[in-house]
Structure formats: C-alpha cells, structure tokens
C-alpha positions as CSV (number, residue, x, y, z in Angstrom):
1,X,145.7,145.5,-3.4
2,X,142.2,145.0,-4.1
3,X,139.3,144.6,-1.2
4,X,138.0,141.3,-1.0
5,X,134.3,141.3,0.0
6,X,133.3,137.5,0.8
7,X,135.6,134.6,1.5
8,X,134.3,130.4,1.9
9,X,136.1,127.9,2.8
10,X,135.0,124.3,2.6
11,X,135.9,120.6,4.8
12,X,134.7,117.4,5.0
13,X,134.3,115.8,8.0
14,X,133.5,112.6,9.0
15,X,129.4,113.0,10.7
16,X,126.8,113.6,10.1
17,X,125.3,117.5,8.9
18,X,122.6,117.2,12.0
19,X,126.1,116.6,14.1
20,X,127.9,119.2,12.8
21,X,125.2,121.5,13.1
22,X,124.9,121.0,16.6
23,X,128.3,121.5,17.4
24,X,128.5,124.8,15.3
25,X,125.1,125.7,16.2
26,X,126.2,125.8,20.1
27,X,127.9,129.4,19.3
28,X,129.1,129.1,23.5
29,X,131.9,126.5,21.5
30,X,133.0,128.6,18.8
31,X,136.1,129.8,21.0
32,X,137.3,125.9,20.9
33,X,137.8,126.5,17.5
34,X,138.3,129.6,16.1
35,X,141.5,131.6,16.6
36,X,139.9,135.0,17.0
37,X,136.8,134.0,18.7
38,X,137.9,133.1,22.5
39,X,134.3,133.8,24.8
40,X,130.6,133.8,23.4
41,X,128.2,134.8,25.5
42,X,124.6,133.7,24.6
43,X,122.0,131.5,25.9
44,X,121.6,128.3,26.4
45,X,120.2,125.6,24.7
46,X,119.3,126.3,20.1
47,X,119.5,129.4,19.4
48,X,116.8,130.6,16.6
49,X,116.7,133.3,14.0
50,X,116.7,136.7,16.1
51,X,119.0,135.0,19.0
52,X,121.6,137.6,20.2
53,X,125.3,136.9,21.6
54,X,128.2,138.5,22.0
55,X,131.4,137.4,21.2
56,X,134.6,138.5,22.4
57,X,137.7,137.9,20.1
58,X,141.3,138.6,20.2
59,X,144.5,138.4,17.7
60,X,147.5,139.2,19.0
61,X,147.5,142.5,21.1
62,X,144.0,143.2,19.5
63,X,140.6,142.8,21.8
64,X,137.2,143.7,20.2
65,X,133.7,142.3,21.0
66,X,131.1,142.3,18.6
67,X,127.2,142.0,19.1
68,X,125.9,139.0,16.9
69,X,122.5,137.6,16.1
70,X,121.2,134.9,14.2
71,X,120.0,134.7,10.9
72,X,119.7,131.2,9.7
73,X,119.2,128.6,12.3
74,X,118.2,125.1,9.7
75,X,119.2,122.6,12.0
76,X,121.5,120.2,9.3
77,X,121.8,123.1,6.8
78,X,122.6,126.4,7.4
79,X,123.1,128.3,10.5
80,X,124.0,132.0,9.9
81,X,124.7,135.3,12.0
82,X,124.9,138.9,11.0
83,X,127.8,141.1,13.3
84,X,127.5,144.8,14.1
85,X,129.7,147.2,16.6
86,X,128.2,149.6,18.2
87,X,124.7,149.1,16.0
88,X,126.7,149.4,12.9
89,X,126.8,146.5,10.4
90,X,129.7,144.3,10.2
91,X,129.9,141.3,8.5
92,X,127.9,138.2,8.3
93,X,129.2,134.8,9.0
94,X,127.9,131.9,8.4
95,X,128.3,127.8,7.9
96,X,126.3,125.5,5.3
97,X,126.0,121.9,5.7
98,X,125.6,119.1,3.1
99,X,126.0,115.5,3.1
100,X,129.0,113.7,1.0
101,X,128.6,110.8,-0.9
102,X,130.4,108.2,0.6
103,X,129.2,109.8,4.0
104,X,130.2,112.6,6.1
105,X,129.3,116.0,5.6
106,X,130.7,119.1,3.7
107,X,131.1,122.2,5.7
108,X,131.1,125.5,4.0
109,X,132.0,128.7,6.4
110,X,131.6,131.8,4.4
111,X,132.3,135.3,5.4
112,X,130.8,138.5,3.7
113,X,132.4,142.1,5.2
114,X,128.6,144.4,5.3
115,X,130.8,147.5,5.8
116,X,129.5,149.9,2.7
117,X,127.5,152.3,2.2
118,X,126.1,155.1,5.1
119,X,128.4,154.1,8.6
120,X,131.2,152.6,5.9
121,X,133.7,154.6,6.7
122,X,133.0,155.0,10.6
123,X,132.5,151.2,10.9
124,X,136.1,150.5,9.2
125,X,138.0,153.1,10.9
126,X,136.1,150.9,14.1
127,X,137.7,147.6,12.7
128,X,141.0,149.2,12.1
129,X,141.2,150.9,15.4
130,X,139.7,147.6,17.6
131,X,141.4,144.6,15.2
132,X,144.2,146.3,14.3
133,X,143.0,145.0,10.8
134,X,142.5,147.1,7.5
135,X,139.8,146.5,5.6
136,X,141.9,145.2,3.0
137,X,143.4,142.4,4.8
138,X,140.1,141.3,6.4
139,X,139.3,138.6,3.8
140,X,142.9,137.0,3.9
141,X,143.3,136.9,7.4
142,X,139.4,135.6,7.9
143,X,140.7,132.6,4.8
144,X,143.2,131.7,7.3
145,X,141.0,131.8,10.2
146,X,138.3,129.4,8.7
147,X,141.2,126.7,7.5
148,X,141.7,126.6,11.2
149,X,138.5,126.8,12.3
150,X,137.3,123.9,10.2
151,X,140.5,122.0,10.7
152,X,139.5,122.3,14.9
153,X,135.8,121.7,14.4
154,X,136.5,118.5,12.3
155,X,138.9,117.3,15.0
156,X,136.2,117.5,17.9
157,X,133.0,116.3,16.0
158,X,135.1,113.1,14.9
159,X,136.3,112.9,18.4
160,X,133.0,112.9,19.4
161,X,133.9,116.2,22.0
C-alpha cells in the first residue's frame, strides 16, 4: 500500500464564504463537526496567523492532543493551521473558500501529513503509538473524516447554528 501524503475534499454549501469562514475560523467549534476533533482550546474572538490552540481528539479507544497554530487566517478565503506533537511537525490542515456560481460557497478542506525528513520516524512512531493510526492509513481515514466534517459544517451554517 502506498503512503498518501495530502488529501482534499470539497462541498458546497449554501452561504456565503465570509459565513463559512466564520464558522470554521472559530476553531472552539471544530469538535461540532469533526469526528476526531472533540475540545479546542484557544482564545477567543479571530484568531490571526501565529494564534496557538490545542486540540484534543479521539477515535475510538485512541486520545491524543496536538498543539496547533495558525497559518492562514483570510477571512472569506483561506484559513490554515500547521500541527506538531511534542514540537515535532505534524501535518497541516487547512480550509479554502470560494464563491459558486449560482451562490453559495465551495469549501475545500485539505490535509498534508509534514512527517519527513529529521523527527520522521520519531514523530510517526508518535502517531502510531497516540492514534493508533499508521502512517499509511492516515490519508484514508482523514478522506473520511473531512466527508463528515463538511457534511456537519454544511448542516450548521445552513441552519444558521
């Protein structure tokens, strides 16, 4: 099986990209819709490039934190955040925005694993132990994550939640 190193997945939903932003943009939310993601801990009010959280995920019997900060914060756009463990990097995550013809907005969450080079090996022996995830599966199990993700975060913005 061959490593997949980036994943995207794309939605339409029915608002606005400045709406949509928001909503993703308020990183405290992003346990609502994702099914790893279940407790961010960050500031409140817009966070800007160089804001830190932490999020605390879980899948099944697996519990990990990761220390996040923000790398794109273009309100309607593109708001982006690298991860790391333990000052090691991660993977960065991230959601563009552009509006539809016909109205609403296209949502693009994308996913690049940052584990190569020096710390490579440390890093995904970290993921394995922690997410009880190989390296190898990351990409298909983070595909599946986004469908839901972006099914849940369409559901709320049109709801106006």
């Amino acid at each position: 099986m061959n490593r997949q190193w980036s994943v995207e997945e794309s939605l339409l939903i029915g608002a606005g990209p400045e709406a949509v932003y928001r909503a993703v943009s308020d990183v405290r939310r992003m346990g609502e819709w994702s099914p790893e993601c279940k407790v961010v801990l960050a500031r409140r009010g817009p966070l800007r490039t160089g804001s830190p959280f932490i999020g605390f995920n879980r899948r099944g019997v697996a519990v990990w934190f990761t220390a996040c900060r923000v790398t794109r914060a273009e309100a309607g756009r593109e708001f982006a955040f690298r991860v790391n463990i333990f000052g090691l990097p991660v993977a960065r995550w991230g959601y563009r925005f552009e509006p539809a013809e016909g109205g609403g907005t296209t949502v693009t969450e994308y996913w690049q694993d940052l584990r190569e080079g020096r710390g490579a090996r440390l890093t995904e022996l970290l993921g394995l132990v922690f997410t009880a995830t190989r390296p190898v599966d990351r990409a298909r199990i983070n595909r599946i994550g986004m469908r839901t993700t972006l099914g849940r975060l369409k559901q709320a913005v049109e709801q106006g939640s």
